[in-house]
MIMAR-298454 format. One record per residue (C-alpha): residue in three letters; x, y, z; residue number from 1. Coordinates in nm, 3 decimals. Each point is the difference from the previous one (the first is absolute). Example, Ala and Ser with C-alpha at 12.3 -4.5 7.8 and 13.67 -1.06 7.14 Angstrom:
BEGIN
<res: ala, x: 1.230, y: -0.450, z: 0.780, n: 1>
<res: ser, x: 0.137, y: 0.344, z: -0.066, n: 2>
//
This chain:
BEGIN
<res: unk, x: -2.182, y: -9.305, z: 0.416, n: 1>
<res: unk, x: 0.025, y: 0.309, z: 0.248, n: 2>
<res: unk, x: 0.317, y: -0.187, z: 0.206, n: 3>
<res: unk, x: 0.158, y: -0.062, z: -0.346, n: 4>
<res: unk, x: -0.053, y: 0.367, z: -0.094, n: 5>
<res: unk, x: 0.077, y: 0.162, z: 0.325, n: 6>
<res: unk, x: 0.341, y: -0.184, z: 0.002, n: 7>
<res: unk, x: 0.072, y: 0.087, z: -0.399, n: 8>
<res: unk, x: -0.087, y: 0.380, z: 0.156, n: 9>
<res: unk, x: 0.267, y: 0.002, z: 0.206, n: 10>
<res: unk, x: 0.251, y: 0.260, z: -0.152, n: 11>
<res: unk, x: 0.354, y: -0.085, z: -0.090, n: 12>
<res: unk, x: 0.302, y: 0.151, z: 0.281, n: 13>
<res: unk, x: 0.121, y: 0.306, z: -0.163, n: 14>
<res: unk, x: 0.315, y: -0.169, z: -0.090, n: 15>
<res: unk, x: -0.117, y: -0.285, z: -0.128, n: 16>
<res: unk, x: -0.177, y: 0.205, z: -0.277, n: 17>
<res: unk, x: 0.242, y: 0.271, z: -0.011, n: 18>
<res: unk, x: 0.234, y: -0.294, z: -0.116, n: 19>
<res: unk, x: -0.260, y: -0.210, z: -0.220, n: 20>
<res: unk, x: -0.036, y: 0.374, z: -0.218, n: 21>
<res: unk, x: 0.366, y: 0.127, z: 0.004, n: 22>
<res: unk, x: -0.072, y: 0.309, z: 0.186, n: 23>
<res: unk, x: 0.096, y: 0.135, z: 0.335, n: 24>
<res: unk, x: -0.200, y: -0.056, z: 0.346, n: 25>
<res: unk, x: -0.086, y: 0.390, z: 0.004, n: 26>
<res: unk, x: -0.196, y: 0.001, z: -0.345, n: 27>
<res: unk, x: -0.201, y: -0.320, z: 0.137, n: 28>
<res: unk, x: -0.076, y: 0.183, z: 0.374, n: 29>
<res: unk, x: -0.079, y: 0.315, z: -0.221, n: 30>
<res: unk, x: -0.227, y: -0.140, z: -0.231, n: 31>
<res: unk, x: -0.143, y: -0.207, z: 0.302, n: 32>
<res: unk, x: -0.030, y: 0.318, z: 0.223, n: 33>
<res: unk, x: -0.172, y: 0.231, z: -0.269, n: 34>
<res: unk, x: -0.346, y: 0.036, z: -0.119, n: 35>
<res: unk, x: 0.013, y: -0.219, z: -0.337, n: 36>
<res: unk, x: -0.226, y: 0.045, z: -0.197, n: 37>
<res: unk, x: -0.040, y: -0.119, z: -0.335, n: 38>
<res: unk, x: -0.227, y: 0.200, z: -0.254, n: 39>
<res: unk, x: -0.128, y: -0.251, z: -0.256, n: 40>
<res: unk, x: 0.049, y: -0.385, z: 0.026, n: 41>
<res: unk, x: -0.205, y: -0.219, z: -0.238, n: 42>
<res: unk, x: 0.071, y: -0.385, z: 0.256, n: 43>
<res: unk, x: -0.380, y: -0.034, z: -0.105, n: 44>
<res: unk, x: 0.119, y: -0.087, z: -0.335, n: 45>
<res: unk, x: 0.173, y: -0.346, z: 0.060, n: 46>
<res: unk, x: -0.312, y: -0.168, z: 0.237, n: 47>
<res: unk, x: -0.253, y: 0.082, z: -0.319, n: 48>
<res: unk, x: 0.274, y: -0.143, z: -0.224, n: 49>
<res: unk, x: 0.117, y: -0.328, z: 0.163, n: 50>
<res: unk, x: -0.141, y: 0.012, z: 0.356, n: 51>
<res: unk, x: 0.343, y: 0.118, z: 0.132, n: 52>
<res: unk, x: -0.037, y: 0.030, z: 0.417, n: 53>
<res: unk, x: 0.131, y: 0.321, z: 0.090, n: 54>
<res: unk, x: -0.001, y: -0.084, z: 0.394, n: 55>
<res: unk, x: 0.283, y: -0.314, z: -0.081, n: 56>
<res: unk, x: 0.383, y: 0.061, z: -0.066, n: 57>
<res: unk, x: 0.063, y: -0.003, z: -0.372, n: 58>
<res: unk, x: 0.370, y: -0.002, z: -0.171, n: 59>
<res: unk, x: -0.016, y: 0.191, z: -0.291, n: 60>
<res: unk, x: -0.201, y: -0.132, z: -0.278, n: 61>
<res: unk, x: 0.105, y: 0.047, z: -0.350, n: 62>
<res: unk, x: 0.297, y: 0.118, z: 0.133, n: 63>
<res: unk, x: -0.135, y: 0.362, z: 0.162, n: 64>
<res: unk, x: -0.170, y: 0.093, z: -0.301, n: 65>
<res: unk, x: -0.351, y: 0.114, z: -0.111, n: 66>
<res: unk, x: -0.162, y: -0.204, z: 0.324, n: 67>
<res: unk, x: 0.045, y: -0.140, z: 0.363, n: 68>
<res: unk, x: 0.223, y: 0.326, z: 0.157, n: 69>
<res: unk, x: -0.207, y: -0.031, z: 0.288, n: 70>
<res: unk, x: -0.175, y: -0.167, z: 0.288, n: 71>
<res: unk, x: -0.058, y: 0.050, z: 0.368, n: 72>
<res: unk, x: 0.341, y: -0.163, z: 0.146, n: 73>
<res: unk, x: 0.229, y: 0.214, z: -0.235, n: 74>
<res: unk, x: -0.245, y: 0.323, z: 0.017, n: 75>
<res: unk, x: 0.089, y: -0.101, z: 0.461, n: 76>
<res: unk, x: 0.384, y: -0.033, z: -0.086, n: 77>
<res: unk, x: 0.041, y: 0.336, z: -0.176, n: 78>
<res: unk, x: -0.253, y: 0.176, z: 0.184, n: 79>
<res: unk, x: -0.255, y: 0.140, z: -0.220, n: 80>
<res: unk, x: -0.256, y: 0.135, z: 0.252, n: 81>
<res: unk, x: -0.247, y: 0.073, z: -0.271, n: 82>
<res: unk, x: -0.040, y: 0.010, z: -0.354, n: 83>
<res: unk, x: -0.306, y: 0.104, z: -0.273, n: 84>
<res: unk, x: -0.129, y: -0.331, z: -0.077, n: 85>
<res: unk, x: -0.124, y: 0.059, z: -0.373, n: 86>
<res: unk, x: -0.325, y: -0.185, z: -0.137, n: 87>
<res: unk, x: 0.125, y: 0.037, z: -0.389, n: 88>
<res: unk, x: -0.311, y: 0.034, z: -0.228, n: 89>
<res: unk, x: -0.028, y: -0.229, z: -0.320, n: 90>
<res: unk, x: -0.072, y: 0.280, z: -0.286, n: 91>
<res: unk, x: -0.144, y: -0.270, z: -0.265, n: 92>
<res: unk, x: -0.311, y: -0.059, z: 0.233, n: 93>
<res: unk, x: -0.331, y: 0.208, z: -0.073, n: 94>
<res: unk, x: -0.063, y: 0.259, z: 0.255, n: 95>
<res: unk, x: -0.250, y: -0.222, z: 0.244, n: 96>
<res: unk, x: 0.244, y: -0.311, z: -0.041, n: 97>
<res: unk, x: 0.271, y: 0.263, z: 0.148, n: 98>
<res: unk, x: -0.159, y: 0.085, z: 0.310, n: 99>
<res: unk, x: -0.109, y: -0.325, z: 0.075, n: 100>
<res: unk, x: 0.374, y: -0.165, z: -0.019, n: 101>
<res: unk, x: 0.115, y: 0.270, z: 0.198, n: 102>
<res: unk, x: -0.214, y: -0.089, z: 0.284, n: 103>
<res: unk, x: 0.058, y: -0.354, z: -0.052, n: 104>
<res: unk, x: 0.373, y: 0.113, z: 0.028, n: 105>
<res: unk, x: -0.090, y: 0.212, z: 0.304, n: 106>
<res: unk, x: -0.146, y: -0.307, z: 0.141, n: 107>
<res: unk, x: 0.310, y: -0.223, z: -0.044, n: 108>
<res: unk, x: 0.190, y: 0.261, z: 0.153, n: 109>
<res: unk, x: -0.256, y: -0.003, z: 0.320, n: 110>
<res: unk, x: 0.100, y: -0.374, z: 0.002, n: 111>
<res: unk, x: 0.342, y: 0.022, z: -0.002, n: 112>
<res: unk, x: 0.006, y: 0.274, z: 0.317, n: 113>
<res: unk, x: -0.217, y: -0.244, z: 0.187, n: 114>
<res: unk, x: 0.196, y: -0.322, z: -0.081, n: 115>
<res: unk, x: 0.364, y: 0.207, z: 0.108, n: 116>
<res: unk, x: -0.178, y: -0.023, z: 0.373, n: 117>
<res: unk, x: 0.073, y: 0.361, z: 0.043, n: 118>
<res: unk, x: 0.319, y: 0.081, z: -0.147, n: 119>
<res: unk, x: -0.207, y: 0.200, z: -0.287, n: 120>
<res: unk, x: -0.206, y: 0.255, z: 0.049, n: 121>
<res: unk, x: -0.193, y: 0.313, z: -0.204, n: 122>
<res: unk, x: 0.177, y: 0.363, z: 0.090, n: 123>
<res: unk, x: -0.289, y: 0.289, z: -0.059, n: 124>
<res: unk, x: 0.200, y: 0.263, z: 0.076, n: 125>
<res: unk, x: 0.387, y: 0.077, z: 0.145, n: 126>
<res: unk, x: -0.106, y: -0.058, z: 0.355, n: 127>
<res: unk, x: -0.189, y: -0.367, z: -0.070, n: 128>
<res: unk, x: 0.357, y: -0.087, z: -0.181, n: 129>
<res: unk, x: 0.178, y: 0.129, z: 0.314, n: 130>
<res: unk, x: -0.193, y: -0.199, z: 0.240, n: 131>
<res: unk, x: 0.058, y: -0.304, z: -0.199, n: 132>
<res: unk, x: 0.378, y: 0.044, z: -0.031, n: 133>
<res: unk, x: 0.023, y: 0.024, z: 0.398, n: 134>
<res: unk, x: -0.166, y: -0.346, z: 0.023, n: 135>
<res: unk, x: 0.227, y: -0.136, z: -0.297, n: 136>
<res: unk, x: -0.289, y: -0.056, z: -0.245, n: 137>
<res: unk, x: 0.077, y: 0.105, z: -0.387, n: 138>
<res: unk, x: -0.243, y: 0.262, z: -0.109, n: 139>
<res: unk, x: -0.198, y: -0.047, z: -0.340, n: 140>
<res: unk, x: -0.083, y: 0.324, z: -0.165, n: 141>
<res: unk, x: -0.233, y: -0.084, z: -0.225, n: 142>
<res: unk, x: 0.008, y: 0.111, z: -0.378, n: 143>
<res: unk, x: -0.137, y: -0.024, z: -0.331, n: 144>
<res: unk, x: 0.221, y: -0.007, z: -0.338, n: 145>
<res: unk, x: -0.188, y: 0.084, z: -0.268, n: 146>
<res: unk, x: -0.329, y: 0.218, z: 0.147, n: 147>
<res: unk, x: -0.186, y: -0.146, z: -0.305, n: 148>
<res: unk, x: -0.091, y: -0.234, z: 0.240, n: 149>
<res: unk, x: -0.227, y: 0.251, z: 0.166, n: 150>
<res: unk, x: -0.164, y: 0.114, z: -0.305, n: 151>
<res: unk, x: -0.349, y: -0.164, z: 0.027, n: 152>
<res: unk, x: -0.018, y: 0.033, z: 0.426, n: 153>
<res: unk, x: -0.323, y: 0.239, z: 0.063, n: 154>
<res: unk, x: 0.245, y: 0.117, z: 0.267, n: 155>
<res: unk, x: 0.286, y: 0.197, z: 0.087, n: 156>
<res: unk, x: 0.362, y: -0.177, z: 0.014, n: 157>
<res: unk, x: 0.024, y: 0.033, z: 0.326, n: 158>
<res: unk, x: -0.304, y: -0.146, z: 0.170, n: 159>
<res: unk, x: 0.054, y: -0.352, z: -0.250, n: 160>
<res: unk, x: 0.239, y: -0.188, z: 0.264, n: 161>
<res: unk, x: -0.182, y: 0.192, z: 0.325, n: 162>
<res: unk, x: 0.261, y: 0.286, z: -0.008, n: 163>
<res: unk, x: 0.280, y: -0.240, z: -0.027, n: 164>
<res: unk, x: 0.109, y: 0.081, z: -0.364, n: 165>
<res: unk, x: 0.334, y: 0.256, z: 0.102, n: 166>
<res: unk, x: 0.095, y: 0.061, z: -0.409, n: 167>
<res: unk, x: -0.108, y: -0.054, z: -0.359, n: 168>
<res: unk, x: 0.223, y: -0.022, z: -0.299, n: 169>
<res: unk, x: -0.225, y: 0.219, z: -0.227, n: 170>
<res: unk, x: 0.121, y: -0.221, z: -0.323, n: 171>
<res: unk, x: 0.245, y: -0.281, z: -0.079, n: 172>
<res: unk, x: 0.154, y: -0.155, z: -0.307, n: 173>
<res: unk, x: -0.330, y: 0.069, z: -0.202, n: 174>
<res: unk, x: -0.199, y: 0.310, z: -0.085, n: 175>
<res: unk, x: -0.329, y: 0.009, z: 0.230, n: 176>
<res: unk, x: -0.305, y: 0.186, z: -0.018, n: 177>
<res: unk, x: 0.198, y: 0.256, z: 0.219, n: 178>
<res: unk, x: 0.270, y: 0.103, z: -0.177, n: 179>
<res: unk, x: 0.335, y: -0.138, z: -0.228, n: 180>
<res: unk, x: 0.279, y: -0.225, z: 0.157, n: 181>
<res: unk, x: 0.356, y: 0.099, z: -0.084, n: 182>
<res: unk, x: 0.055, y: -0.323, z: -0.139, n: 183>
<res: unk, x: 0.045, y: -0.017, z: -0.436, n: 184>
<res: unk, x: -0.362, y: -0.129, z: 0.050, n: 185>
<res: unk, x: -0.056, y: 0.389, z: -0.013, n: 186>
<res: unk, x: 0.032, y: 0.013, z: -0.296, n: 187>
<res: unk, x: -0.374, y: -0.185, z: -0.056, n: 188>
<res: unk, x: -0.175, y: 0.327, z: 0.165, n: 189>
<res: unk, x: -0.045, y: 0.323, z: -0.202, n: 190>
<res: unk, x: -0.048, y: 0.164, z: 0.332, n: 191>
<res: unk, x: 0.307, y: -0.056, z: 0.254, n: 192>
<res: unk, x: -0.208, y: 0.233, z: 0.309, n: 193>
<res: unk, x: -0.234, y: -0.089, z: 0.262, n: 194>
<res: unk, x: -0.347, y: -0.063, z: -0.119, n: 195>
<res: unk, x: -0.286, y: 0.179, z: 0.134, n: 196>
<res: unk, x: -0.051, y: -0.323, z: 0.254, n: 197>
<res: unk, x: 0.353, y: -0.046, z: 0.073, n: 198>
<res: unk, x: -0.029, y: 0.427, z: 0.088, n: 199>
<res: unk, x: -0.300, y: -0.102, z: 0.258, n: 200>
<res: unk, x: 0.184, y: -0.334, z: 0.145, n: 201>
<res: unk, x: 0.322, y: 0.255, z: 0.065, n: 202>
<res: unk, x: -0.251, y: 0.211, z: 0.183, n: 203>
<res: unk, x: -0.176, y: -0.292, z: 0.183, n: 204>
<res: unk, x: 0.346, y: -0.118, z: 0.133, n: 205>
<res: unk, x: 0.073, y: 0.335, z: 0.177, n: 206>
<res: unk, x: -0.303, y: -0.013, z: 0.138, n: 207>
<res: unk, x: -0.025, y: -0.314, z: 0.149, n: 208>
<res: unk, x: 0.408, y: 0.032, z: 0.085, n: 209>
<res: unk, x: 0.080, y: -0.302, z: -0.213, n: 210>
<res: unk, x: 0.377, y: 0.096, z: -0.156, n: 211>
<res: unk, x: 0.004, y: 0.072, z: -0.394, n: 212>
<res: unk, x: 0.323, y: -0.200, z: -0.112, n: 213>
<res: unk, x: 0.151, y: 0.160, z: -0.297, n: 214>
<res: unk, x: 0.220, y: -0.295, z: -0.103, n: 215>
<res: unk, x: -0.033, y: -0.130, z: -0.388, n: 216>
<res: unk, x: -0.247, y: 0.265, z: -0.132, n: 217>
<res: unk, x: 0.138, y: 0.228, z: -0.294, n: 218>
<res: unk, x: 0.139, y: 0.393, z: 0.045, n: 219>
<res: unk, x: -0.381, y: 0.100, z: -0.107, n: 220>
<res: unk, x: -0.197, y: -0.192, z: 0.233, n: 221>
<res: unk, x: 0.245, y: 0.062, z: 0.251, n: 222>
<res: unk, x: 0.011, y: 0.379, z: -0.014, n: 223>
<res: unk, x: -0.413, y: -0.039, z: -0.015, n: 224>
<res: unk, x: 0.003, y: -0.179, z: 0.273, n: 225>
<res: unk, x: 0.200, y: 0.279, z: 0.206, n: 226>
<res: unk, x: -0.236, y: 0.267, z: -0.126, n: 227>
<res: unk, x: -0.292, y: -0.172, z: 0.115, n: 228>
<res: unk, x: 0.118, y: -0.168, z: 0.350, n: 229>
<res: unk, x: -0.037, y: 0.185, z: 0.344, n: 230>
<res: unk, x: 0.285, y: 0.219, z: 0.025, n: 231>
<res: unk, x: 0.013, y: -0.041, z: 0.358, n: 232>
<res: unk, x: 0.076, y: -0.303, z: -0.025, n: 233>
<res: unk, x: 0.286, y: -0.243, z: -0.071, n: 234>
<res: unk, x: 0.013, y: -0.280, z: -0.282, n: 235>
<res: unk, x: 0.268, y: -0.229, z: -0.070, n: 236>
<res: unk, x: 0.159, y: -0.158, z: -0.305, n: 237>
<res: unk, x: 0.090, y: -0.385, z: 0.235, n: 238>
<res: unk, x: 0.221, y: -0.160, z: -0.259, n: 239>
<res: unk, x: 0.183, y: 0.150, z: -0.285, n: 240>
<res: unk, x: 0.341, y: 0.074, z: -0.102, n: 241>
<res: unk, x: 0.114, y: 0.406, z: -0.120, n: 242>
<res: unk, x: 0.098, y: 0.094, z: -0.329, n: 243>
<res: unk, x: 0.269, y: 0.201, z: 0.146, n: 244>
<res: unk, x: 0.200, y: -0.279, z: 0.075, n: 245>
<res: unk, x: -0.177, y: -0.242, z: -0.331, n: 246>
<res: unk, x: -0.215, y: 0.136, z: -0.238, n: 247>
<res: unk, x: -0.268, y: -0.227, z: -0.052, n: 248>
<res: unk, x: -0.352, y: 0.011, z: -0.043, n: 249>
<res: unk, x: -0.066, y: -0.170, z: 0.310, n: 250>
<res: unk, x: 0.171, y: 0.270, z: 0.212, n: 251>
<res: unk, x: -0.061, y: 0.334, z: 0.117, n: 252>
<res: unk, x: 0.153, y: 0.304, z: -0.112, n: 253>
<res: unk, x: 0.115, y: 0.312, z: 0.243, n: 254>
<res: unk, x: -0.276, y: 0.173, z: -0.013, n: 255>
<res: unk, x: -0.289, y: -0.277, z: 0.087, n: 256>
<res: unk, x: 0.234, y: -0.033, z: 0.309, n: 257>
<res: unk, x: 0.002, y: 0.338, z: 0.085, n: 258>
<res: unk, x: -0.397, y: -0.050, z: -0.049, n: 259>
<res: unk, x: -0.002, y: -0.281, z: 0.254, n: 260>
<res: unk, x: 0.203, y: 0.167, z: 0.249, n: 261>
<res: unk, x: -0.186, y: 0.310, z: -0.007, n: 262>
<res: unk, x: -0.283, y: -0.165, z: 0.095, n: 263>
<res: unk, x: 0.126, y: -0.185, z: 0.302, n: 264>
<res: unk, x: 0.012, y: -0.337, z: -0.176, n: 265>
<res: unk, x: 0.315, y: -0.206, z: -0.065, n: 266>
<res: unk, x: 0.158, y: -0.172, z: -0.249, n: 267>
<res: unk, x: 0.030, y: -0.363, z: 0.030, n: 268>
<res: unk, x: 0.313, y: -0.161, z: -0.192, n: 269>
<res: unk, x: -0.059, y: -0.353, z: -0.147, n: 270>
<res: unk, x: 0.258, y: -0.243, z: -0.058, n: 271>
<res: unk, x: -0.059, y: -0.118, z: -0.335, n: 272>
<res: unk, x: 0.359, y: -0.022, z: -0.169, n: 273>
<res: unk, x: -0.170, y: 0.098, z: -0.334, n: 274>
<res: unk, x: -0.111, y: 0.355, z: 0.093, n: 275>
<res: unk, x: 0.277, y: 0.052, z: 0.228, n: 276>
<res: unk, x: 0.321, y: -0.135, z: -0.172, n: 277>
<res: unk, x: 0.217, y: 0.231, z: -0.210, n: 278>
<res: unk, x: 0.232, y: -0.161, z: -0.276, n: 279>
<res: unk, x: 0.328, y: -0.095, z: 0.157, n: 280>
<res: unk, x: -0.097, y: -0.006, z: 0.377, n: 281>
<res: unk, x: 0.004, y: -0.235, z: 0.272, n: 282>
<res: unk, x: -0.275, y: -0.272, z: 0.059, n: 283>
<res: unk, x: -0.101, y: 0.059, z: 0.362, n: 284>
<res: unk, x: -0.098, y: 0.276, z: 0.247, n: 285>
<res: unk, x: 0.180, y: 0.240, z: -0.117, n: 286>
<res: unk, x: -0.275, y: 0.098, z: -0.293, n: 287>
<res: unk, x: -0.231, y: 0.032, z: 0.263, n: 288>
<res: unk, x: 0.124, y: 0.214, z: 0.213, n: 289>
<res: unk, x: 0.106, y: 0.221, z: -0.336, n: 290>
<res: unk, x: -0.360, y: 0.065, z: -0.061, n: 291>
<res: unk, x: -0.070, y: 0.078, z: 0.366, n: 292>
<res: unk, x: 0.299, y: 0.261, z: 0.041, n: 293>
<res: unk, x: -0.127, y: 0.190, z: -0.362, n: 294>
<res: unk, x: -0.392, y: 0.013, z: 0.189, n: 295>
<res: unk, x: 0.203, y: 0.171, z: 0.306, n: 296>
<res: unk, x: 0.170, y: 0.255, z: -0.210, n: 297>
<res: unk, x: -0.309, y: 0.064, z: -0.150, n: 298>
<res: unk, x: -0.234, y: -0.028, z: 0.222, n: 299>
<res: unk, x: 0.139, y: 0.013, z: 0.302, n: 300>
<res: unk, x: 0.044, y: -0.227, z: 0.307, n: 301>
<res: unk, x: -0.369, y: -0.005, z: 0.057, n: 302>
<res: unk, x: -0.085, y: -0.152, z: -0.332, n: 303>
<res: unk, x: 0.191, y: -0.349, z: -0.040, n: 304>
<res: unk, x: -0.158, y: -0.352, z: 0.111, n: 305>
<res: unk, x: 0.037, y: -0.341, z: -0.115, n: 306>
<res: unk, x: -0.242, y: -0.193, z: -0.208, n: 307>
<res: unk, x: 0.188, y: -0.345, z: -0.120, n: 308>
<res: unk, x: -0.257, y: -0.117, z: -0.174, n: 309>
<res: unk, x: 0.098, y: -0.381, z: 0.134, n: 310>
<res: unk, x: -0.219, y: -0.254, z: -0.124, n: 311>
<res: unk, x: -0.093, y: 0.230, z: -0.341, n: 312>
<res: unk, x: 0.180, y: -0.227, z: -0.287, n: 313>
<res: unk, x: 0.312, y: 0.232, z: 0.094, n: 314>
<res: unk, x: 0.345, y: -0.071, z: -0.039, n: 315>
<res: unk, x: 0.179, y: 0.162, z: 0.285, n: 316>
<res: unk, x: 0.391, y: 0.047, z: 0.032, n: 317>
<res: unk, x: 0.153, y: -0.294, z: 0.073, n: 318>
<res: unk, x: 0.067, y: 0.054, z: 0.355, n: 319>
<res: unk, x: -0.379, y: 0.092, z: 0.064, n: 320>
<res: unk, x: -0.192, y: -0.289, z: -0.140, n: 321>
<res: unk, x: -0.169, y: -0.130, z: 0.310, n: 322>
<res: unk, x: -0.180, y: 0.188, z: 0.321, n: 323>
<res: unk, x: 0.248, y: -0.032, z: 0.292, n: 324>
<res: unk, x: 0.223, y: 0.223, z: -0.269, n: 325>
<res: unk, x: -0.102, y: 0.373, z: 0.155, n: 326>
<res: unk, x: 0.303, y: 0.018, z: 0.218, n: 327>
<res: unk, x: 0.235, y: -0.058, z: -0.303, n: 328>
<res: unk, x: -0.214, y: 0.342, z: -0.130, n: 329>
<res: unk, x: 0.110, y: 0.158, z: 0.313, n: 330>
<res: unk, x: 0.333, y: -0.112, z: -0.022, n: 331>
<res: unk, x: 0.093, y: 0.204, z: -0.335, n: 332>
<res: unk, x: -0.204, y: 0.299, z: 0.173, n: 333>
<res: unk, x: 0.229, y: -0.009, z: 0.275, n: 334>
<res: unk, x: 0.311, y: -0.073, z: -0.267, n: 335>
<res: unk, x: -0.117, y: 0.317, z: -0.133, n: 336>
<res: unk, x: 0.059, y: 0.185, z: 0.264, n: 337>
<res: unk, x: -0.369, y: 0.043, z: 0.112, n: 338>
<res: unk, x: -0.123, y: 0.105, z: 0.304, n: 339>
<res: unk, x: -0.220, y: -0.196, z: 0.254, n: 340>
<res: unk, x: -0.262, y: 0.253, z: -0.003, n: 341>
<res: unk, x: -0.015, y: -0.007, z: -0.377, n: 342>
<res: unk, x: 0.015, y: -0.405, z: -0.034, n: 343>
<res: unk, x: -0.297, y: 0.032, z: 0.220, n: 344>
<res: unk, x: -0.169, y: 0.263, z: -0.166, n: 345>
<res: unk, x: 0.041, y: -0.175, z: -0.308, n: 346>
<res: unk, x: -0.123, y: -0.367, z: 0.138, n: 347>
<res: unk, x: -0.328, y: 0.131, z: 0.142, n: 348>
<res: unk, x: -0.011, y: 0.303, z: 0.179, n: 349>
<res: unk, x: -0.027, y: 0.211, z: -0.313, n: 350>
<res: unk, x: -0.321, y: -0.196, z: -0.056, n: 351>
<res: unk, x: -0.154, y: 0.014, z: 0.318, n: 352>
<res: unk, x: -0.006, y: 0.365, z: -0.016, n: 353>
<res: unk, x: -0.186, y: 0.002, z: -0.313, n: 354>
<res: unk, x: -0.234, y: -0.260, z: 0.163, n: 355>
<res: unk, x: -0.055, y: 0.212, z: 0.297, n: 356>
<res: unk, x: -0.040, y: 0.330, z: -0.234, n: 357>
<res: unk, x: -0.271, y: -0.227, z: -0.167, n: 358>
<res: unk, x: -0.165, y: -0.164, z: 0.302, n: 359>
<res: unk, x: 0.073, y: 0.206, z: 0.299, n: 360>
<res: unk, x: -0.149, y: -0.047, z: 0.325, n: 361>
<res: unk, x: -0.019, y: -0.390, z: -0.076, n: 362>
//
């Protein structure tokens, strides 16, 4: 097993993947060269559903969509040093059935780290992820979706993993006990604001420097949220799209990014075709990278990351359905006429300053 997955580890020559995606042999040694880093992946998803191994070399099941965008030879071939690794909570469960999947999650998760033979490894903080990018090992930044998970723990977010849980989603698709989603399922909740626990969890987060994550909870819990959290620190929104470029429910208008960027967070831009696609537009990169150029004008350099969302029942644009697909991302950057130091910024560096702002010293 460990010959067999060293030799599937072995990254493609920059040429030979530059020509497998279309793209040049710069955007590959880019993408290769930066810190990339991406902020919400759900490749947890397909093991629970149908025992999918995330350390073999997969095609692209159902045909890039939904499931299967990832695994460990294609995360090596494009270069993705490090990525949040999200354990997605299953709303429908009562509160003690919750926290007891997510550990069994957590503990599947343990498994899989100790079965790569050292090609995965937990980040704490921006220096642990450094260190394990100079030996070539992918960096899990552990995360929760859905902090509902948490909700009948007797202790604080951040001591649940042993200080390994980086970010929580504060709520998903569904209302929680903490506050309203920005989903129609809204629409079930008199109250759209952060509860009096969800105020308290917000608080516990700062304080235990776990990152609040901002994406799918409605304008009311949102701007609660702000009020409440640690000014001096940063919190992120990892995946979304902006209503700048689409309106949509799902996305963020210009003043939650101003909010995020303000605070020394980022924005991360998912690649889900439905929040990002406007009527008459190209399938592929190109939507992307529309979103991420309307958080820059907005918000600034500082402020724009990359959250794909891969393995989340997404649809991506067509010429981003599967993992080794970040340099064709970095292609249209560069098409756009963007710098190196802001393709950088944008892949990971933007991030790890909000990770050092949160965790400094580590």
């Amino acid at each position: 097993m460990v010959e067999d997955l060293m030799s599937a580890l072995v990254p493609l020559q920059p040429t030979e993947l530059a020509t497998r995606l279309g793209c040049s042999t710069e955007a590959v040694a880019l993408t290769r060269d930066a810190d990339l880093i991406d902020l919400h992946i759900d490749t947890l998803i397909p093991p629970r559903l149908w025992g999918y191994d995330v350390l073999a070399r997969h095609g692209r099941p159902l045909g890039g969509h939904f499931f299967g965008h990832l695994d460990l030879p294609r995360m090596v071939d494009a270069g993705l040093d490090g990525a949040m690794w999200s354990i997605t909570t299953n709303p429908f469960r009562t509160a003690g059935s919750r926290l007891r999947t997510f550990h069994r999650n957590l503990a599947s998760l343990e498994a899989l780290v100790t079965r790569s033979d050292g090609r995965l490894a937990f980040a704490r903080t921006a220096a642990e992820y450094r260190a394990l990018k100079a030996k070539g090992v992918h960096a899990i930044l552990l995360a929760i979706q859905g902090g509902n998970a948490l909700e009948a723990s007797s202790i604080g977010p951040g001591e649940v993993s042993d200080n390994r849980l980086t970010r929580v989603t504060l709520v998903h698709l569904t209302n929680a006990g903490f506050g309203a989603t920005s989903s129609p399922f809204h629409l079930l909740r008199r109250d759209k604001g952060l509860s009096d626990s969800g105020r308290r969890f917000v608080t516990q987060l700062a304080e235990q420097r776990v990152f609040l994550d901002l994406a799918h909870v409605h304008p009311k819990t949102f701007w609660d949220a702000v009020e409440v959290h640690d000014p001096s620190l940063p919190f992120l929104v990892t995946h979304t799209g902006v209503c700048g470029v689409k309106p949509h429910w799902r996305n963020l208008d210009d003043d939650q990014i101003r909010a995020t960027a303000d605070s020394g967070g980022v924005v991360g831009v998912i690649l889900s075709t439905h929040f990002l696609r406007r009527k008459g537009t190209p399938n592929d990169a190109g939507m992307v990278v529309d979103h991420m150029e309307h958080i820059v004008r907005v918000g600034g350099e500082n402020a724009v990351a990359v959250g794909t969302d891969y393995d989340g029942a997404i649809s991506p644009p067509a010429d981003l359905r599967g993992g080794d697909c970040y340099p064709r991302l970095v292609q249209t950057m560069l098409d756009r006429g963007w710098s190196e130091s802001l393709v950088r910024k944008a892949l990971g560096e933007n991030f790890l300053r909000s990770f050092e702002a949160l965790r400094p010293g580590g």
